[in-house]
DOLO-611700 format. One record per residue (C-alpha): residue number from 0; x, y, z; residue in one letter. Coordinates in nm, 4 decimals. Layout:
DOLO-611700
   dokol         xx         yy         zz   dose
     NUM          X          Y          Z      A
...
***
This chain:
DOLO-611700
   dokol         xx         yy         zz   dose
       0     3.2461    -2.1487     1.6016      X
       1     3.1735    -1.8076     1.7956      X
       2     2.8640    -1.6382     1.7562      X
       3     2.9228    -1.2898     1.5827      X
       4     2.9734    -0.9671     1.7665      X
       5     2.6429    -0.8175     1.5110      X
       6     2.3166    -1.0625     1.4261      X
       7     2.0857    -0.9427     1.1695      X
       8     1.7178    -0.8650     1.3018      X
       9     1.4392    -0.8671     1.0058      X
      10     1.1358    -0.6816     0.9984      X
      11     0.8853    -0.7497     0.7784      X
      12     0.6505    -0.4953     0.5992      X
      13     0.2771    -0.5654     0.7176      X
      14     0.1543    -0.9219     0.6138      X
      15    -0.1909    -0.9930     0.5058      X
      16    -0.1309    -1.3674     0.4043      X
      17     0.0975    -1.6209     0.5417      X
      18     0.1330    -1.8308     0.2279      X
      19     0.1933    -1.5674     0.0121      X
      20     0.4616    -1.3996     0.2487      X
      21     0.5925    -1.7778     0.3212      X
      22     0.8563    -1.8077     0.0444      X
      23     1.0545    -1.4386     0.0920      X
      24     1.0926    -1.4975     0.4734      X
      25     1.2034    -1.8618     0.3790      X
      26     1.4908    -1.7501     0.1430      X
      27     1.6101    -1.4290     0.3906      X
      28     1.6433    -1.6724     0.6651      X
      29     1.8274    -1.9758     0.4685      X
      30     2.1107    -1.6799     0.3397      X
      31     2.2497    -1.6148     0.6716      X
      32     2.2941    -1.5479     1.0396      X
      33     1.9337    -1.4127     1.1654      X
      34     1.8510    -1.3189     1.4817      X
      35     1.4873    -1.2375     1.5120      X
      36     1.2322    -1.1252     1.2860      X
      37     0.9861    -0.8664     1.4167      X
      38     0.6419    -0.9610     1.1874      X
      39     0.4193    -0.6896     1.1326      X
      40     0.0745    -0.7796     1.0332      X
      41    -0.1767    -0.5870     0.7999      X
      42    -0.4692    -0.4721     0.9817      X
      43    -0.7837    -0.7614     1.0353      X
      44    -0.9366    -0.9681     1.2629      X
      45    -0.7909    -1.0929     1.5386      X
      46    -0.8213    -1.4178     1.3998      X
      47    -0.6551    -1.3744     1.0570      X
      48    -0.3186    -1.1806     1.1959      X
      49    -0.3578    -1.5280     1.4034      X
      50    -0.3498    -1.7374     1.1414      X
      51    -0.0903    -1.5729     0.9481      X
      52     0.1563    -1.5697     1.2662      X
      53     0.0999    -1.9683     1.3344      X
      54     0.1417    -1.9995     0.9357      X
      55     0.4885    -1.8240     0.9124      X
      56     0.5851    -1.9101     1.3100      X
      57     0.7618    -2.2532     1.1951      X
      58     0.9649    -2.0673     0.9029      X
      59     1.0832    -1.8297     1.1139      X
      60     1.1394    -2.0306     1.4951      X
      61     1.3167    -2.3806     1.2825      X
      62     1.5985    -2.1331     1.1947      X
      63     1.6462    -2.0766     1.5371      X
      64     1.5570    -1.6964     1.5049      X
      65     1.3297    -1.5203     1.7345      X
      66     0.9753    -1.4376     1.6238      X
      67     0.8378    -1.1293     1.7671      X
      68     0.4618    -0.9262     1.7090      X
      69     0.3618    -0.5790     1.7844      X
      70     0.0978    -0.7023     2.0182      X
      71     0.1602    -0.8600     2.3222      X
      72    -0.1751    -1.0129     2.3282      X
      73    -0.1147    -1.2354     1.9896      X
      74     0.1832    -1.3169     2.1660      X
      75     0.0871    -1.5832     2.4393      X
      76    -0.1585    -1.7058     2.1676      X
      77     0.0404    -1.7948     1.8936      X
      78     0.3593    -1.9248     2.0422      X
      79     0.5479    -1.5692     1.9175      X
      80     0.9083    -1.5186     2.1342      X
      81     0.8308    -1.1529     2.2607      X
      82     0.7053    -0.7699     2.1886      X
      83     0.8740    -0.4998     2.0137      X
      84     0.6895    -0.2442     2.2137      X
      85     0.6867     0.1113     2.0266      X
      86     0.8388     0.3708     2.2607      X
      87     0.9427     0.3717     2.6578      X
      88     0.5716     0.4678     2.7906      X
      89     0.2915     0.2331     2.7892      X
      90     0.3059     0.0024     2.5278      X
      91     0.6738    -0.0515     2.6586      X
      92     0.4801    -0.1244     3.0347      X
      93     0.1952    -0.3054     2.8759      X
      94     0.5179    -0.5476     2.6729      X
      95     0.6907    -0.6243     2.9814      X
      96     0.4280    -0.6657     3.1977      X
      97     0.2892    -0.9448     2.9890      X
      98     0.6122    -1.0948     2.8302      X
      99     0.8634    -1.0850     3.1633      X
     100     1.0067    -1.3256     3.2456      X
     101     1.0154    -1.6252     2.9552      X
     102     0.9755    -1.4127     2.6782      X
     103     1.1522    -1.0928     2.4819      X
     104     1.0046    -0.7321     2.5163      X
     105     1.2011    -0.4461     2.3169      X
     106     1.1513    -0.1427     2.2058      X
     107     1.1740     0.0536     1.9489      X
     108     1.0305     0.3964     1.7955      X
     109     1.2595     0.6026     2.0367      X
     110     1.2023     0.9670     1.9694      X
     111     1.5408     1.0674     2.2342      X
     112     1.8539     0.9133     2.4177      X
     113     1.6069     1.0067     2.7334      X
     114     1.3420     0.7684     2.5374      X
     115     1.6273     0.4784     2.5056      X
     116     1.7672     0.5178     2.8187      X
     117     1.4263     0.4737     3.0215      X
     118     1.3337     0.2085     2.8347      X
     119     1.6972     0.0048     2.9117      X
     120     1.6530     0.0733     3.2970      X
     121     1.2746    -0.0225     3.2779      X
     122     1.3874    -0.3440     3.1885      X
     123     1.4003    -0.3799     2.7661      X
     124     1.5989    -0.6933     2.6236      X
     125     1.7210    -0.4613     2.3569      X
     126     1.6221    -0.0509     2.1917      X
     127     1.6540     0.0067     1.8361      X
     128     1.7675     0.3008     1.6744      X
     129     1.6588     0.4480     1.3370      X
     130     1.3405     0.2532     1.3214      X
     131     1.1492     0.5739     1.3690      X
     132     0.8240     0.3152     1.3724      X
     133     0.9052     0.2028     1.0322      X
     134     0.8197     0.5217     0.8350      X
     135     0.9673     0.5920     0.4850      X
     136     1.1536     0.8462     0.5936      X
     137     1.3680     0.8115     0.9025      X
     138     1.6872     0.9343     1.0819      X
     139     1.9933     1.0244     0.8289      X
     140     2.2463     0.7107     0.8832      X
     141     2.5036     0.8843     1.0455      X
     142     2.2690     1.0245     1.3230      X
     143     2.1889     0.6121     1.4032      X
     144     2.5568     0.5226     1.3594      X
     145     2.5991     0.7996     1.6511      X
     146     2.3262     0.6639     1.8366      X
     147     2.4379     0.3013     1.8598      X
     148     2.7788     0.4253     1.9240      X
     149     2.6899     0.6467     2.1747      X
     150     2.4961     0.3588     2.3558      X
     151     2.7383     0.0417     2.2924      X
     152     2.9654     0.2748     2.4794      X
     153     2.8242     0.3055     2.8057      X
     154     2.5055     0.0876     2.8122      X
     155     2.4955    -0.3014     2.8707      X
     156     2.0968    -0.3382     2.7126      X
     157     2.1692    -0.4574     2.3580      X
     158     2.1041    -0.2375     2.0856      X
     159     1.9329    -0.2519     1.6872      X
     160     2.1048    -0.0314     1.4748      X
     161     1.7820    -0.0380     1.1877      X
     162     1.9810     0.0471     0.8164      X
     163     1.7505     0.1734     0.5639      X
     164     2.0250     0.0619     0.3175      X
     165     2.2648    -0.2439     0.2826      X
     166     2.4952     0.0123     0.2290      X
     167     2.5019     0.1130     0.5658      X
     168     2.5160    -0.2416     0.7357      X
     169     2.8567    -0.2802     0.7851      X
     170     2.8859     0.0798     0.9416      X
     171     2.6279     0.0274     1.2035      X
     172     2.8512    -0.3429     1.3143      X
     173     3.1658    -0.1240     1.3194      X
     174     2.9817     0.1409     1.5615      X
     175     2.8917    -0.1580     1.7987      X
     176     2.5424    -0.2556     1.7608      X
     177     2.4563    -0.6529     1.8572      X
     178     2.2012    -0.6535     1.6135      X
     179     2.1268    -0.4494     1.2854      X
     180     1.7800    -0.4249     1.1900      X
     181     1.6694    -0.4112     0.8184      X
     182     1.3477    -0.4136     0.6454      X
     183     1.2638    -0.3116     0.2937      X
     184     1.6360    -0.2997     0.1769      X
     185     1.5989    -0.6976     0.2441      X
     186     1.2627    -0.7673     0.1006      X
     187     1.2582    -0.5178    -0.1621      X
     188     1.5990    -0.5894    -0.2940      X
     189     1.5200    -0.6634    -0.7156      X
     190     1.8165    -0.9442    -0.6480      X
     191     1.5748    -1.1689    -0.3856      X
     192     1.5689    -1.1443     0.0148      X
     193     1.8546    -1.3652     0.0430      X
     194     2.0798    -1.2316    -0.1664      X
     195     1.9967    -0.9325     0.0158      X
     196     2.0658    -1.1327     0.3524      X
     197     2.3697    -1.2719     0.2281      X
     198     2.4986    -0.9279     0.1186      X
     199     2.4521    -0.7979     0.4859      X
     200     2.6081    -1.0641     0.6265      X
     201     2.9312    -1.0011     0.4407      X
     202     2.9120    -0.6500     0.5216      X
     203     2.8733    -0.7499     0.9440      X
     204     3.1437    -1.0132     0.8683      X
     205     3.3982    -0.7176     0.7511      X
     206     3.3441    -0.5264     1.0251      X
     207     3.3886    -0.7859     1.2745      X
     208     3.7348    -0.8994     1.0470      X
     209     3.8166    -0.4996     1.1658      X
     210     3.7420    -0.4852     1.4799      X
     211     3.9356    -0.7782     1.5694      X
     212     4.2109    -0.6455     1.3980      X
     213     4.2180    -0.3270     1.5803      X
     214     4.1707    -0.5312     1.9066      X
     215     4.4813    -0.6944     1.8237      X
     216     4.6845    -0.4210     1.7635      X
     217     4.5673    -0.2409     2.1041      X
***
């Protein structure tokens, strides 16, 4: 079976506690294709956002998704798969300086096309679009529909189209993104995280269905 044109890429809100966190990130990854998961940790010691990467690590990496922290210097110590690195400055430097070459460094955070373009030629596995570093409020959907468009178009760097909404999933596959990012529409959906997952999925399955069909009819 072919892998699918769009993968789903989770990102979790900030964990304080591994076992507590262990069962949602469990049932989102058993509904469907998944990609990576970028885990954010709650602010602590060192040690703790330690422990709770090693604790959830193992749900995550036995699906055969990537696991990726904000911090490159967790990374190396926990047996995480890369960086999401916020922006195309410094913390995008700092990412692939430490991660290059056996492990992932992307960013995200991209305040222009400038931003995303930088970041691709400086040597980012992927940019996301519409993360706007997580905040509640973010980029309307059609402006990160545009985006990913705009860059599946003429850039080779995989992109993360991030939907604040399952309802704009199956958009974001049709506009060309490899990966769509969601975060609280997964693990605040009143249904569970995998039916959540499982909804997506569907949605990236449709638009994949349509995009073949319109290959075929070129």
């Amino acid at each position: 079976m072919s892998e699918p044109r769009t993968r789903l890429f989770l990102v979790t809100p900030p964990i304080a506690s591994a076992e507590a966190a262990r069962p949602a990130v469990e049932a989102a990854l058993g509904a469907g294709d998944v990609a990576c998961v970028l885990l954010r940790l709650a602010p602590s010691s060192e040690r703790d956002r330690k422990e709770v990467v090693r604790g959830l690590a193992p749900a995550v990496q036995d699906r055969g998704a990537a696991l990726l922290l904000e911090d490159p210097r967790l990374v190396a110590h926990t047996g995480a798969d890369g960086v999401h690195a916020a922006g195309a400055d410094d913390a995008l430097a700092a990412a692939l300086d430490g991660m290059k070459p056996d492990r992932i460094a992307g960013a995200g955070h991209l305040a222009s096309r400038d931003d995303a373009m930088r970041a691709g030629e400086a040597g980012a596995d992927y940019v996301m679009f519409g993360d706007a570093g997580f905040a509640a409020e973010g980029p309307a959907p059609d402006a990160v529909r545009d985006e990913v468009a705009w860059w599946a178009e003429i850039f080779n760097v995989p992109c993360v189209g991030f939907a604040r909404s399952l309802g704009e999933v199956e958009a974001l596959g049709l506009a060309g993104a490899e990966f769509v990012g969601l975060g609280p529409a997964v693990w605040d959906d009143p249904r569970g995280p995998g039916a959540a997952v499982a909804e997506a999925r569907a949605a990236l399955d449709r638009a994949e269905e349509a995009l073949a069909a319109e290959e075929a009819g070129a």
